[in-house]
C-alpha positions as CSV (number, residue, x, y, z in Angstrom):
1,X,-105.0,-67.2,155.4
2,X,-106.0,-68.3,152.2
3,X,-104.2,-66.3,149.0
4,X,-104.0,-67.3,145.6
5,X,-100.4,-68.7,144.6
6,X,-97.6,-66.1,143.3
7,X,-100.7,-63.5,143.7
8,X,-99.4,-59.5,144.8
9,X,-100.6,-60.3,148.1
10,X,-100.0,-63.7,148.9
11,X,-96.2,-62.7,147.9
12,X,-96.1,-59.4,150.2
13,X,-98.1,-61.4,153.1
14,X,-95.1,-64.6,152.3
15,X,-92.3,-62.0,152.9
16,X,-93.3,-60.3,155.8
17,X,-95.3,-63.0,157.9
18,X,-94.1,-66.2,156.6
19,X,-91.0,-66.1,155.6
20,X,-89.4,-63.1,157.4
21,X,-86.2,-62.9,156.7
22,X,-85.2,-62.1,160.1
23,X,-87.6,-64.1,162.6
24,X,-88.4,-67.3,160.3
25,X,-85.3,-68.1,157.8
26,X,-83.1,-66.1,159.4
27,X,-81.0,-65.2,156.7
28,X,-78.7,-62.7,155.8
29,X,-78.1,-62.4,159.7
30,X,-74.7,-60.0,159.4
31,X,-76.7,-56.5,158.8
32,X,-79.7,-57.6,160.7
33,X,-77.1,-58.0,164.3
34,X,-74.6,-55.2,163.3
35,X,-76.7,-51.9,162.0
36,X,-79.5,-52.5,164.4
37,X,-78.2,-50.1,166.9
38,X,-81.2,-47.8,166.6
39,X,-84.3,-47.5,164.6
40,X,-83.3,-45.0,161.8
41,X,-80.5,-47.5,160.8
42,X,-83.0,-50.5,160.6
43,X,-85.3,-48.4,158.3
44,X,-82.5,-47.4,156.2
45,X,-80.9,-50.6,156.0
46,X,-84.3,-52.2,155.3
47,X,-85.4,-50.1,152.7
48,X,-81.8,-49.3,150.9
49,X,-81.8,-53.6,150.6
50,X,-85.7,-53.9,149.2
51,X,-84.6,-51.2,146.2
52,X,-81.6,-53.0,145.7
53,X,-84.2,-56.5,145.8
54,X,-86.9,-55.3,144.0
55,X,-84.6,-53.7,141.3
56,X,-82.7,-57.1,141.0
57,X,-85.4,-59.4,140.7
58,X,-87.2,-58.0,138.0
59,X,-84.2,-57.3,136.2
60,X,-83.4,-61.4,136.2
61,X,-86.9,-62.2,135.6
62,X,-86.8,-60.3,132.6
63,X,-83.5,-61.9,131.6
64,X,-84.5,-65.5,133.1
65,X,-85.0,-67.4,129.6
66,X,-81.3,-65.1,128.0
67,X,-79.2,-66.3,130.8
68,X,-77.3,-69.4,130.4
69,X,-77.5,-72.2,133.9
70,X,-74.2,-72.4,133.9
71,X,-73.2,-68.6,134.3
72,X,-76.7,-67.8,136.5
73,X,-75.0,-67.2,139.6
74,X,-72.1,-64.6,138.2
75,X,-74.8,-62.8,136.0
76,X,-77.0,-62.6,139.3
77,X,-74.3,-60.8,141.2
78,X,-73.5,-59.0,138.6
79,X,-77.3,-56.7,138.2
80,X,-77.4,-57.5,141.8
81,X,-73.3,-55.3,142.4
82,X,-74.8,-52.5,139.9
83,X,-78.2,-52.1,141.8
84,X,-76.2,-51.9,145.1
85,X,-74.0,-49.4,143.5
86,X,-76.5,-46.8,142.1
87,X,-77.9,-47.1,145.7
88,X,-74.5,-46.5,147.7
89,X,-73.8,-43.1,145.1
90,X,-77.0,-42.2,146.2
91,X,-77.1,-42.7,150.2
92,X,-73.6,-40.7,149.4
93,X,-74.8,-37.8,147.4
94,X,-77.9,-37.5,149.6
95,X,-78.1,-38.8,152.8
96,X,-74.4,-39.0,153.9
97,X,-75.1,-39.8,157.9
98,X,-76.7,-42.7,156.7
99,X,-74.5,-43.4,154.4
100,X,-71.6,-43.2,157.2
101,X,-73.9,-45.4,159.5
102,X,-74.5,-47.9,157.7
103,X,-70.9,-48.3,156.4
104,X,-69.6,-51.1,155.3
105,X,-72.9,-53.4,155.2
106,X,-74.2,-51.6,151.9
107,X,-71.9,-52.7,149.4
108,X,-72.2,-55.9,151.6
109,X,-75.9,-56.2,149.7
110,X,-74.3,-57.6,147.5
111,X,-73.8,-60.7,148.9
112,X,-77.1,-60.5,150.7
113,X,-78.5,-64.1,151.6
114,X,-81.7,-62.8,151.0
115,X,-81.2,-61.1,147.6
116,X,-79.1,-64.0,146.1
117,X,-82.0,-66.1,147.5
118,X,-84.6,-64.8,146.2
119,X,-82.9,-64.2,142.6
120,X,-82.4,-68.0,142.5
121,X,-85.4,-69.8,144.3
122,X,-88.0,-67.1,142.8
123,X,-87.2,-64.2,140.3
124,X,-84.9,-66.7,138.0
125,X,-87.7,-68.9,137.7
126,X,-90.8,-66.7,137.5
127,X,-92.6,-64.2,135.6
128,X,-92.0,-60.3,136.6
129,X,-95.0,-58.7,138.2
130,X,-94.5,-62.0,141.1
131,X,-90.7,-61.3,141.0
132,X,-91.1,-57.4,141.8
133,X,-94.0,-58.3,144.7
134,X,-91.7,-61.3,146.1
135,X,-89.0,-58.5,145.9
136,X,-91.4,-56.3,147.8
137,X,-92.7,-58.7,150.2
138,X,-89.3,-60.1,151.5
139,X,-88.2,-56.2,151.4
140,X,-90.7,-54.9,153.5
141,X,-90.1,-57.7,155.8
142,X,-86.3,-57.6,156.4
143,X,-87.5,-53.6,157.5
144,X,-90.0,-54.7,159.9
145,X,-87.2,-57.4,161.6
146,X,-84.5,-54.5,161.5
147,X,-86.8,-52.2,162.8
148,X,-88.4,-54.6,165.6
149,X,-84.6,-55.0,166.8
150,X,-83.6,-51.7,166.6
151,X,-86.5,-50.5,168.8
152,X,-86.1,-52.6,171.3
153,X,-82.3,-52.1,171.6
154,X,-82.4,-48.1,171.3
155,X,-85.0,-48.2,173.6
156,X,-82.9,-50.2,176.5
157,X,-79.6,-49.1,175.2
158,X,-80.4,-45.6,175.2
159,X,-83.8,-44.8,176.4
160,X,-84.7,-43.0,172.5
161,X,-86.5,-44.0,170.2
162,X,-85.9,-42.5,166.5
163,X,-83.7,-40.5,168.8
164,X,-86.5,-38.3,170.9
165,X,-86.4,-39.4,174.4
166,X,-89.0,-41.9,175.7
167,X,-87.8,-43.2,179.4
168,X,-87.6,-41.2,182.4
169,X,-84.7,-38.5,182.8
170,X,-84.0,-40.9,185.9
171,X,-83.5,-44.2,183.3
172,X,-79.9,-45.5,183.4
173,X,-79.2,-47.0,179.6
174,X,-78.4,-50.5,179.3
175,X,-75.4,-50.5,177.3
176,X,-75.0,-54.3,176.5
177,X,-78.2,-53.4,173.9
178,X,-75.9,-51.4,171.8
179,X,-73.3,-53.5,172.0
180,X,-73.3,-57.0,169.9
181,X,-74.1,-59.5,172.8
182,X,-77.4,-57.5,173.1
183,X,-78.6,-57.9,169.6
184,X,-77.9,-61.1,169.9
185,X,-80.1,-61.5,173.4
186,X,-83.2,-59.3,171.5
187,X,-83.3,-61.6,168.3
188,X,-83.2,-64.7,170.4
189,X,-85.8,-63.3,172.5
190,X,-87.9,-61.7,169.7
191,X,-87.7,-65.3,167.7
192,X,-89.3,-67.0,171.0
193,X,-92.4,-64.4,171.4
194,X,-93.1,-65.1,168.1
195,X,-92.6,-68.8,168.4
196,X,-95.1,-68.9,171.4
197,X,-97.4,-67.0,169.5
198,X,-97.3,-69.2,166.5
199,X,-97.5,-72.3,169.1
200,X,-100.3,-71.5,170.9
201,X,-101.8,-70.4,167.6
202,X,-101.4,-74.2,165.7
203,X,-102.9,-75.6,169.4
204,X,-105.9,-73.6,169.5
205,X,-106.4,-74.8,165.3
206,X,-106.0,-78.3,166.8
207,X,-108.1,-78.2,169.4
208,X,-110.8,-76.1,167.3
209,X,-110.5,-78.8,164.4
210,X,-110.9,-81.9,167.1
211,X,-114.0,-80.4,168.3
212,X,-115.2,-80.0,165.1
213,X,-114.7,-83.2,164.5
214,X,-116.0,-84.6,167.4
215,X,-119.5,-82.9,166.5
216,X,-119.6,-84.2,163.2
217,X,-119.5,-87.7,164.9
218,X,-122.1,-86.7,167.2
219,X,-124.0,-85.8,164.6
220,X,-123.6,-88.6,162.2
221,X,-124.0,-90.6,165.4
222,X,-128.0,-88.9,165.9
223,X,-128.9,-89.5,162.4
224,X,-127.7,-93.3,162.8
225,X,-129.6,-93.3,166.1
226,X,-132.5,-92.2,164.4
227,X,-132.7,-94.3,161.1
228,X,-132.7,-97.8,163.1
């Protein structure tokens, strides 16, 4: 796919197909394993981190050329810290059972590999409307990973999915999928679908590109014959 550099589209289609958080850089792993009990928590994870992303990296692009080198990093957690705290008074005042699930790992944000990431490799060194669609585009990626695992282990772990019952009354639920050795066994096994995919994807390229190739010879070969 061919998308103009830093473009709105070439940045969502970067964050969500090549470089997912969760299946190709695999960073900010410690929410991704531990909230991904269920779907619900995967969505509200996801989304909860791509306000507080969004937010934060058009806040530092705006401020990219005011804030000193040497005091980037503080001043980064810093608008990242308030973000996540507007967002955890929020989930509080409005969506407490969330707020309960998720625990812990929200005012973890903070210290999100992916938000202090981006706020460095991109949204410190670019202009805004790119810094709010990179924001966007690794946002809406981290959701889809979180909510890829947490379908796949609320399915097996306990036959629901977004809690409304999808196997057979006669299903027995895999616990080890809610537990942490399962998310562990559905990312691994998640990461290698999609590697096959992308493998067999680069071979048929090859091959396509080698018999192009090889007709172009033939060709050039034909008009040689023909001019002697």
């Amino acid at each position: 796919m061919s998308l103009t550099p830093n473009s709105p589209g070439e940045r969502i289609y970067n964050g969500i197909v090549k470089e997912n958080p969760t299946f190709v850089t695999m960073i900010g792993m410690c929410p991704t394993l531990a909230v991904t009990t269920s779907v619900i928590n995967g969505i509200g994870m996801g989304l909860t981190t791509m306000v507080v992303l969004v937010l934060s990296n058009v806040l530092i692009s705006l401020l990219r050329k005011i804030i000193p080198d040497s005091l980037r990093m503080p001043c980064y957690i810093g608008v990242i810290a308030s973000f996540v705290t507007v967002v955890e008074l929020l989930l509080e005042a409005y969506l407490p059972s969330l707020n309960e699930a998720l625990g812990l790992y929200i005012p973890l944000i903070v210290v999100n590999c992916i938000i202090m990431g981006r706020a460095e490799a991109f949204a410190g060194k670019n202009p805004v409307i790119p810094s709010l669609f990179d924001g966007l585009g690794m946002g809406l990626g981290f959701t889809v990973g979180l909510v890829c695992l947490g379908a796949v282990r609320e399915l097996f772990g306990s036959g629901t999915i977004l809690g409304f019952q999808v196997m057979p009354k006669a299903y027995e639920p895999i616990n080890i999928f809610i537990l942490a050795p399962g998310a562990f066994f559905v990312l691994a096994i998640l990461i290698a679908i999609i590697q096959k995919v992308n493998n067999t994807k680069a071979e048929k390229a090859a091959l396509e590109a080698q018999q192009q190739r090889r007709q172009i010879l033939q060709a050039a070969g034909l008009v040689a014959a023909e001019k002697a």
